[in-house]
C-alpha positions as CSV (number, residue, x, y, z in Angstrom):
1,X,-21.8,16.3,9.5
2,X,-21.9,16.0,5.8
3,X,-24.0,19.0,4.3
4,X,-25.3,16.6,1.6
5,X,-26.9,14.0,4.1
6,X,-29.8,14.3,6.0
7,X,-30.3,11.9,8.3
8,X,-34.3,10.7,8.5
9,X,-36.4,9.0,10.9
10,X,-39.2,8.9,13.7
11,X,-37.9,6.1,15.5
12,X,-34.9,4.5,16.8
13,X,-34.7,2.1,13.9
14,X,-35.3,4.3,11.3
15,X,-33.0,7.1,12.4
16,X,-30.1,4.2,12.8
17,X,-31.2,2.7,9.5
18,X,-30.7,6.1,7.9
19,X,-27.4,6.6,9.0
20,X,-26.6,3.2,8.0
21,X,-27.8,4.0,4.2
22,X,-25.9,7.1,4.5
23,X,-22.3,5.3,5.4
24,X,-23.1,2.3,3.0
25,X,-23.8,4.8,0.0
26,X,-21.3,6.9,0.4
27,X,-23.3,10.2,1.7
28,X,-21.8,9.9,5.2
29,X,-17.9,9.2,4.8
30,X,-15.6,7.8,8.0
31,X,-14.6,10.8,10.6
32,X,-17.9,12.8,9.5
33,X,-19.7,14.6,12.6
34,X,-22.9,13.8,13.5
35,X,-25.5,16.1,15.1
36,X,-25.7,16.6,18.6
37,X,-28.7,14.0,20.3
38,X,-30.4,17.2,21.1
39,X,-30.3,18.7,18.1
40,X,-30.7,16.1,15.6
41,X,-34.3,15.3,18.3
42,X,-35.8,18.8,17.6
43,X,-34.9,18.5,13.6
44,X,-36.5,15.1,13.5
45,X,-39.2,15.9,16.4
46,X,-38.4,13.1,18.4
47,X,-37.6,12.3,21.7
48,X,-33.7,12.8,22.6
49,X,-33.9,9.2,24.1
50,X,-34.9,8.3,20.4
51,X,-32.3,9.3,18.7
52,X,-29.7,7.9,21.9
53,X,-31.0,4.8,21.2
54,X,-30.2,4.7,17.5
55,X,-26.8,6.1,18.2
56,X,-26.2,3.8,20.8
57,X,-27.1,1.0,18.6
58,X,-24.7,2.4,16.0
59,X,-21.8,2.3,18.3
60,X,-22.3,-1.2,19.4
61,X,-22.3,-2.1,15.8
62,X,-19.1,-0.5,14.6
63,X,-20.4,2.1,12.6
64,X,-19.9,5.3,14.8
65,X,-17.8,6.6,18.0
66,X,-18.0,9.2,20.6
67,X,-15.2,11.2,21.0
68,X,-15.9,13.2,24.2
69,X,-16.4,16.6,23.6
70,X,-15.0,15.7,19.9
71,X,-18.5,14.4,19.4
72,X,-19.9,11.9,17.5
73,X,-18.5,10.7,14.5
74,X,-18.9,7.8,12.0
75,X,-16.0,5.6,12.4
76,X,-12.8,5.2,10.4
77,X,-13.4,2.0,9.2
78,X,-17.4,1.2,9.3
79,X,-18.9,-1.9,9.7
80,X,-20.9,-2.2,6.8
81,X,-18.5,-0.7,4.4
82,X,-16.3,-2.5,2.0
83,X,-13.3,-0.4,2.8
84,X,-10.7,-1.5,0.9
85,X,-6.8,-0.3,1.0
86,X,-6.0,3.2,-1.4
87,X,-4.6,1.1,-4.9
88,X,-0.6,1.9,-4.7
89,X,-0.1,4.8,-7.4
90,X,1.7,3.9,-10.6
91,X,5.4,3.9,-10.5
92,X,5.8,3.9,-7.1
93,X,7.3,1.2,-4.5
94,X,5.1,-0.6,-2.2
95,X,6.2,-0.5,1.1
96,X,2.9,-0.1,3.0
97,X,0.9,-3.4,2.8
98,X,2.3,-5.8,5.3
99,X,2.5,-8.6,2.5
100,X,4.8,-11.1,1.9
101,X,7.5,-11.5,-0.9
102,X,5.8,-13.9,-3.5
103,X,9.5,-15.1,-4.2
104,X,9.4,-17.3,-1.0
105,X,5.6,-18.4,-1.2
106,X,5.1,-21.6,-2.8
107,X,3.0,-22.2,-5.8
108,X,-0.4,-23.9,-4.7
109,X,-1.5,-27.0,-6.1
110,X,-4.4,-28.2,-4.9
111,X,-5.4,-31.8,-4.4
112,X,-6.9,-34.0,-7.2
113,X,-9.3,-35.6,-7.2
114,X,-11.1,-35.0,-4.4
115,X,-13.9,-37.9,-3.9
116,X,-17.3,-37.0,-3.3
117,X,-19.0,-37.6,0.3
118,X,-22.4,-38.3,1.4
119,X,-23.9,-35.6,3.5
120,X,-21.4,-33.3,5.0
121,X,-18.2,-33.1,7.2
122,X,-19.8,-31.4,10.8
123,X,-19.4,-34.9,12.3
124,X,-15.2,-35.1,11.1
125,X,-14.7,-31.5,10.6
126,X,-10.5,-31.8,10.8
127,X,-8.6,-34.3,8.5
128,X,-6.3,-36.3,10.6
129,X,-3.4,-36.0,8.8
130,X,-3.7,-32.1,9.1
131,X,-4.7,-32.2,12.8
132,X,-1.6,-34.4,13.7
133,X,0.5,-31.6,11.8
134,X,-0.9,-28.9,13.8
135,X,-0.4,-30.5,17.0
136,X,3.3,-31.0,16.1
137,X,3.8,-27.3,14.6
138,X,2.3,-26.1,18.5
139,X,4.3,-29.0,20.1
140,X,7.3,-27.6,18.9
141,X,7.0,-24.2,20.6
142,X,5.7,-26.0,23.9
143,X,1.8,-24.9,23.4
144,X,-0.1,-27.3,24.8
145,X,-1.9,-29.7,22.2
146,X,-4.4,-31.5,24.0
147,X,-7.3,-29.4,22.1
148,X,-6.6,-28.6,18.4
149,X,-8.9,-26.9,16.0
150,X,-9.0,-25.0,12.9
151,X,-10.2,-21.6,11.5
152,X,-11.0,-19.8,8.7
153,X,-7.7,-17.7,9.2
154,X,-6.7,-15.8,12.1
155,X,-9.4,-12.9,12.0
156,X,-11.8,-15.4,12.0
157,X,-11.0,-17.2,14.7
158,X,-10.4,-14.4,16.9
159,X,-13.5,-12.8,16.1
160,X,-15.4,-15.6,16.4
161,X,-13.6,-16.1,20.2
162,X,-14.4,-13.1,21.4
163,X,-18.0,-13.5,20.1
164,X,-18.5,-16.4,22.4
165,X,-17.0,-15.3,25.4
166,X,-18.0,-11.5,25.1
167,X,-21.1,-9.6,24.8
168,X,-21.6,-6.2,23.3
169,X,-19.8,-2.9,25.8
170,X,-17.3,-5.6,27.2
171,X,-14.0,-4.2,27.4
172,X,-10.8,-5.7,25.3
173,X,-7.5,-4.9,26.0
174,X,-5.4,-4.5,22.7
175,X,-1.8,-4.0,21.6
176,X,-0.9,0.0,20.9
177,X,-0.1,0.2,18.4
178,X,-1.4,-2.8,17.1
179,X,-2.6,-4.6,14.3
180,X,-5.2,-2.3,12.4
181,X,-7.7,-5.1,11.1
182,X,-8.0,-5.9,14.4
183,X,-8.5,-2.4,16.0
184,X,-11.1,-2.3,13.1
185,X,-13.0,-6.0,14.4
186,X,-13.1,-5.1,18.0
187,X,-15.6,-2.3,17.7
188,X,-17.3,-3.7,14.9
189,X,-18.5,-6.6,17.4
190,X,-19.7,-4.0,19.8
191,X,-16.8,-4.4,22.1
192,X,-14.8,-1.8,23.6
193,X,-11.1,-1.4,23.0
194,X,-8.8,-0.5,25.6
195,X,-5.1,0.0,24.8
196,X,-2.3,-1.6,26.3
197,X,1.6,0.2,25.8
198,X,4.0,-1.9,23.7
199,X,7.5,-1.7,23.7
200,X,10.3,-3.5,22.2
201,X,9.5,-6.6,23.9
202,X,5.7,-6.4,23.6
203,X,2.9,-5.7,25.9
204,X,4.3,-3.4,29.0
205,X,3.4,-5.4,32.1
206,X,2.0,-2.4,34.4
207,X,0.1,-1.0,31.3
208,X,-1.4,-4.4,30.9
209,X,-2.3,-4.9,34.6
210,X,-3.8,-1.3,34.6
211,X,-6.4,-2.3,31.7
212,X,-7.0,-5.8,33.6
213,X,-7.8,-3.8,36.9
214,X,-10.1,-2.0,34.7
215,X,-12.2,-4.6,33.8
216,X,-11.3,-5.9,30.4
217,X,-12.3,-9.3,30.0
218,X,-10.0,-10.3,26.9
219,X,-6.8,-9.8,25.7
220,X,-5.9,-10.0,22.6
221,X,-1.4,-10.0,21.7
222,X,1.3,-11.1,19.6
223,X,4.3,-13.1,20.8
224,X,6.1,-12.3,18.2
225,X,6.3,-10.5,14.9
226,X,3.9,-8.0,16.3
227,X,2.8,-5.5,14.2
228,X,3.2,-3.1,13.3
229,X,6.6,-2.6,15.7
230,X,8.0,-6.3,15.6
231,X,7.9,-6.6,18.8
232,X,8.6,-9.8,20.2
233,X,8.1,-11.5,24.0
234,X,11.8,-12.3,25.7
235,X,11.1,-15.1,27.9
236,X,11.6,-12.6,31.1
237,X,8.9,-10.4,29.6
238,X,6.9,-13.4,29.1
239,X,7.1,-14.3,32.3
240,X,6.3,-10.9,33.8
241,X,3.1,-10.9,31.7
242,X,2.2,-14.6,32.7
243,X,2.5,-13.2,36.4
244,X,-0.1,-10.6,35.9
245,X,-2.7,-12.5,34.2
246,X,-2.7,-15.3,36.4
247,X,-4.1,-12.5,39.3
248,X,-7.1,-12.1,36.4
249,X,-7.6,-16.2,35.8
250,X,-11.1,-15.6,34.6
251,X,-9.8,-13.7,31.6
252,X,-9.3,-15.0,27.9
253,X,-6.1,-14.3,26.9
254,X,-5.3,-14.8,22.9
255,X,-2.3,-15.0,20.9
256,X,-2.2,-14.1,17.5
257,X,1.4,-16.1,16.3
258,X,0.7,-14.9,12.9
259,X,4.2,-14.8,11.9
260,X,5.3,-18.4,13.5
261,X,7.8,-19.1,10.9
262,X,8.9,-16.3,9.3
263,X,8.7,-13.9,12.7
264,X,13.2,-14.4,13.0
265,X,12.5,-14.9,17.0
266,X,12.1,-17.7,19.5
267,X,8.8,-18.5,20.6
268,X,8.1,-17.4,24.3
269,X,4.6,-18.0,24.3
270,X,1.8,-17.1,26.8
271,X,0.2,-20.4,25.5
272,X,2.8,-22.0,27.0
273,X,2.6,-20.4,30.6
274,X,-0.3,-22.3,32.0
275,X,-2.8,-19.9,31.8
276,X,-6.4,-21.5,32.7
277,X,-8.2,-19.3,29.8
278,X,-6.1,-18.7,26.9
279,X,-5.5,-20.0,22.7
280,X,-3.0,-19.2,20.3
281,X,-3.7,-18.7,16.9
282,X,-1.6,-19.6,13.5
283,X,-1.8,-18.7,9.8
284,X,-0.5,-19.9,7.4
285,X,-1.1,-16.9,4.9
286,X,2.2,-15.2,5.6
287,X,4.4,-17.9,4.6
288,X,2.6,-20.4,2.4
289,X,0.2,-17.9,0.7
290,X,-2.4,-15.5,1.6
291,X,-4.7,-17.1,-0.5
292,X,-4.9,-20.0,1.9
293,X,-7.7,-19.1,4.6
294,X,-6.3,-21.1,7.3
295,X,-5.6,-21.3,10.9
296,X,-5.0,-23.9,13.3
297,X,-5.5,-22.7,16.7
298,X,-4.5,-24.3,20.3
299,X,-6.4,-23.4,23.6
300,X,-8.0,-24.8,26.3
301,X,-11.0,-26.8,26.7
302,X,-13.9,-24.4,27.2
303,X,-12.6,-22.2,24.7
304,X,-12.6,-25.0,22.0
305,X,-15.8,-26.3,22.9
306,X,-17.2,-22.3,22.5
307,X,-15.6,-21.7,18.9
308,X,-16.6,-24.8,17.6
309,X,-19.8,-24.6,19.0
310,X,-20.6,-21.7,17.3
311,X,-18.6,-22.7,13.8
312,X,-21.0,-25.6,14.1
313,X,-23.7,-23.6,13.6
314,X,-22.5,-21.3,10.9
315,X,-19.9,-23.0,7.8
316,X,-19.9,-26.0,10.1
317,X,-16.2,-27.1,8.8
318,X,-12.9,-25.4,7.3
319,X,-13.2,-26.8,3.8
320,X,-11.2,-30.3,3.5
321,X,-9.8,-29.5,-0.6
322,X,-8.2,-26.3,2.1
323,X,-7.1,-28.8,4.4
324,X,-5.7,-31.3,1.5
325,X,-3.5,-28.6,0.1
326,X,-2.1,-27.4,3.8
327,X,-1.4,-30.7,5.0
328,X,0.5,-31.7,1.8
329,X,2.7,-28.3,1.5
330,X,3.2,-29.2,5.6
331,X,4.7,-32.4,4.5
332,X,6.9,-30.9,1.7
333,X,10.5,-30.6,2.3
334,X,11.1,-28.5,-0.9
335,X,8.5,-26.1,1.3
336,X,9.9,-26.2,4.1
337,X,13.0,-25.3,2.7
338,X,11.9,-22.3,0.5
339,X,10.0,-20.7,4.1
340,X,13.5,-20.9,6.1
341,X,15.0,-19.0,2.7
342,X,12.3,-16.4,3.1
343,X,12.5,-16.4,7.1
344,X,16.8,-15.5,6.6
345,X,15.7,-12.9,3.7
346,X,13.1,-11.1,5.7
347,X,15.5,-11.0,8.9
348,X,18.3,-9.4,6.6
349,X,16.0,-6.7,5.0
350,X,14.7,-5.7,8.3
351,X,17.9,-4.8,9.3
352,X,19.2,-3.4,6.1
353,X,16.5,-1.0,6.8
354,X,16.9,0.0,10.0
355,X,20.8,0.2,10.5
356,X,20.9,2.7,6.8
357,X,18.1,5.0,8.7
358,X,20.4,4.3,12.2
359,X,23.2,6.1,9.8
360,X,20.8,9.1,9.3
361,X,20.6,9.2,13.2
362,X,16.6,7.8,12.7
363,X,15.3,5.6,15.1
364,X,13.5,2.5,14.1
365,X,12.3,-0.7,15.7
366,X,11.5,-4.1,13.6
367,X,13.1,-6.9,15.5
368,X,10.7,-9.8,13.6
369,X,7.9,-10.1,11.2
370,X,7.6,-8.1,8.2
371,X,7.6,-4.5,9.2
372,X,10.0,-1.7,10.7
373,X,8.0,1.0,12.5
374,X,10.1,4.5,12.7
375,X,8.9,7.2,15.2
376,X,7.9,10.3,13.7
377,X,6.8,14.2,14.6
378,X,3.9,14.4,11.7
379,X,3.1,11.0,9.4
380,X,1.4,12.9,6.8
381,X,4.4,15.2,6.1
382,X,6.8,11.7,5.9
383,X,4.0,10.3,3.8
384,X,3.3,12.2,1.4
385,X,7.2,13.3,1.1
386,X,8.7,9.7,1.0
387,X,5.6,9.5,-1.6
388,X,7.3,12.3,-4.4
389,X,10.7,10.2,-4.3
390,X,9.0,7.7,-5.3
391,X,8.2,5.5,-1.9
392,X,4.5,4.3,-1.1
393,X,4.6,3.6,3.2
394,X,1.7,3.3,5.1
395,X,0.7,6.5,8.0
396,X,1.0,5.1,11.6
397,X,-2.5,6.6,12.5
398,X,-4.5,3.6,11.3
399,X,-2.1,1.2,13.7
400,X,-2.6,3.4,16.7
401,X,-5.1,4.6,19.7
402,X,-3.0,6.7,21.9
403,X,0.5,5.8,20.9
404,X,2.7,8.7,19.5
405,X,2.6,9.0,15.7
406,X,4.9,7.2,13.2
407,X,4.9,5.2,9.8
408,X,4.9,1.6,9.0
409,X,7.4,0.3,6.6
410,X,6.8,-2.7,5.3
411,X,10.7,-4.3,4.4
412,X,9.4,-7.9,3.3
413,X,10.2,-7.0,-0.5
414,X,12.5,-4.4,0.3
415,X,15.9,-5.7,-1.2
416,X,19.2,-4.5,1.2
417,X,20.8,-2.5,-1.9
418,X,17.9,-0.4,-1.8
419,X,18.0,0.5,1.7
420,X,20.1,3.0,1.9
421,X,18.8,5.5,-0.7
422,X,15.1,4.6,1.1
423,X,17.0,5.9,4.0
424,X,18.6,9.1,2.1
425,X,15.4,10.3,1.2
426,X,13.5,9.4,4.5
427,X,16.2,12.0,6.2
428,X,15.7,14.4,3.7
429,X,11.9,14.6,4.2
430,X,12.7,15.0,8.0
431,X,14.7,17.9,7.4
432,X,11.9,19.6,5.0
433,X,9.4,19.2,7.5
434,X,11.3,20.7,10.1
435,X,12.0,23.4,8.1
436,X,8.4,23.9,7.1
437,X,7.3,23.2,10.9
438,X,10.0,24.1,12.8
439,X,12.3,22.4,15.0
């Protein structure tokens, strides 16, 4: 633990309330050890039960973990912290944030004027126009549309799912590696993570039935575009999967399609596979800006009665100036256009990428979305190597659980001339670590 933090209390509350003050004020910082229940009883002089109560409170909250024998430690990212991404130092290239290239976003011109209502919108929460949109965008991939809604973006929907249909201890099975907001979320709502092997074609089937015969009562999974491999479900692997979950029917099963139209695959959706609990969720941040805090999701019928049940009785609606401006850049040709330029240009950098490190004899995956994801022995050497040529990538430890180290190299704004000197130097860090490590 911290030597500068004491952590104070005589009862459960007040001993989880001071560890809460100490993460939220910076005295306790993520991956600091806590004491031992024992111990921290007799410095207090409490009961042990006391202080397993707070902890246990802690951990359904999000702000610590148990580590086995590793002990108890506050976690990476805390709930109740505002932990935001390290700024990108000057002068060198961005390659770690997972953004997209502003070139093919459009600019956002939202509508005017926007007329005044009586009262409020909980009785018509979804403009027509927009809803009609949605169902055709779903349509088009074969995901059922008989029960539309919309979110506040992706991470709101999901979190808001699985706080209907879960409560707090109940197991999740996740992508790993996965998306890190989301291995961030799942604990913060109490809920236990459990991880599921990906491979090039997404979730592994017999890794995903393990976690189901476990007990996990969600899943959560991207069809394509996964990240941070870009992964992406073949519609044999889709069907594999499909085949295992329906042995688990009482289980939620949700698709984050974050990367619908700018992913560069075909969509073999688990929406699409009649499963009796399931929804798929879409953005529209990656390719019409991430400004726009949208997300139209399809699922079936309990599920959409439990999210907007509970959206009902928080913001009630998705704003409808929000809606305005996605229905209208929906409807825009010019739009349209400029996201299948960015779709072509996203698929051509990824590649650039990975066939100049093929040439160095690396290995790296990135079949769709944003992102190429290269295998390596220890990220922070690659890191902070790539770093001093002049590279800014992100460390593959924040994407992972128990999947095998690498980095995340986001190629979105990566232009293909640049690739191979990216590549040049990504070899050249291999070889000094190996020569500082050994082989």
């Amino acid at each position: 633990m911290a030597a500068q933090y004491s952590i104070e209390g005589t009862t459960a509350k007040g001993i989880a309330a001071s560890v809460e003050r100490g993460v939220t004020e910076g005295g306790l910082s993520p991956g600091d050890a806590l004491p031992p229940v024992r111990r921290l009883a007799d410095e207090l002089g409490v009961s042990p039960g006391t202080v397993a109560t707070a902890y246990k409170e802690l951990r359904q909250r999000g702000l610590i973990v148990t580590r086995g024998r590793g002990g108890t430690v506050v976690a990476e990212v805390p709930s109740v912290a505002s932990r935001r991404p390290p700024r990108v130092p000057q002068g060198l290239v961005d390659l770690a944030g997972g953004h997209p290239d502003p070139a093919f976003l459009p600019v956002l011109r939202p509508p005017s004027p926007v007329t005044p209502v009586y009262g409020s919108h909980r009785a018509a929460p979804r403009l027509a126009a927009l809803e009609e949109a949605t169902r055709r965008w779903f349509a088009r991939d074969g995901v059922p549309t008989r029960h539309v809604t919309f979110a506040h973006g992706a991470l709101d929907c999901i979190a808001r799912l699985l706080s209907t249909e879960l409560r707090p201890g109940d197991a999740v099975a996740v992508e790993d590696p996965g998306f890190h907001h989301l291995l961030d979320l799942v604990p913060a709502l109490g809920l236990r993570m459990v991880p599921v092997a990906v491979d090039g074609e997404g979730l592994v089937p017999e890794s995903l039935r393990t976690a189901l015969r476990g007990g996990v009562r969600a899943v959560v999974c991207s069809p394509r575009g996964q990240c941070p491999t870009g992964a992406f479900f073949t519609r044999s692997r889709r069907d594999e999967l499909a085949a295992v979950l329906r042995d688990f029917p009482e289980v939620l099963v949700v698709e984050d399609d974050h990367n619908a139209e700018i992913g560069g695959a075909a969509a073999h959706t688990l929406a699409a596979a009649g499963l009796e609990r399931w929804a798929q969720v879409r953005t529209v941040s990656k390719h019409l800006g991430i400004d726009l805090r949208w997300a139209g999701v399809a699922c079936d019928a309990i599920t959409l009665a439990r999210h907007d049940g509970r959206m009902l009785m928080t913001s009630g609606w998705v704003s409808h100036v929000l809606q305005e401006t996605v229905a209208g850049l929906f409807g825009d040709s010019a739009v349209r256009a400029l996201v299948a330029d960015g779709e072509a240009a996203y698929t051509e950098r990824r590649a650039a990428l990975i066939g100049a490190l093929g040439a160095h004899r690396i290995r790296a995956v990135g079949a769709s979305g944003l992102n190429v994801w290269v295998p390596v022995r220890d990220e922070s050497a690659v890191v902070n190597g790539l770093r001093t040529r002049g590279w800014w990538v992100a460390a593959g430890a924040r994407f992972r659980i128990a999947a095998p180290p690498a980095v995340r190299i986001t190629t979105s704004a990566l232009a293909p001339e640049d690739a191979p000197r990216l590549a040049a130097d990504f070899a050249e860090v291999l070889g000094d670590a190996q020569a500082l490590y050994g082989g």
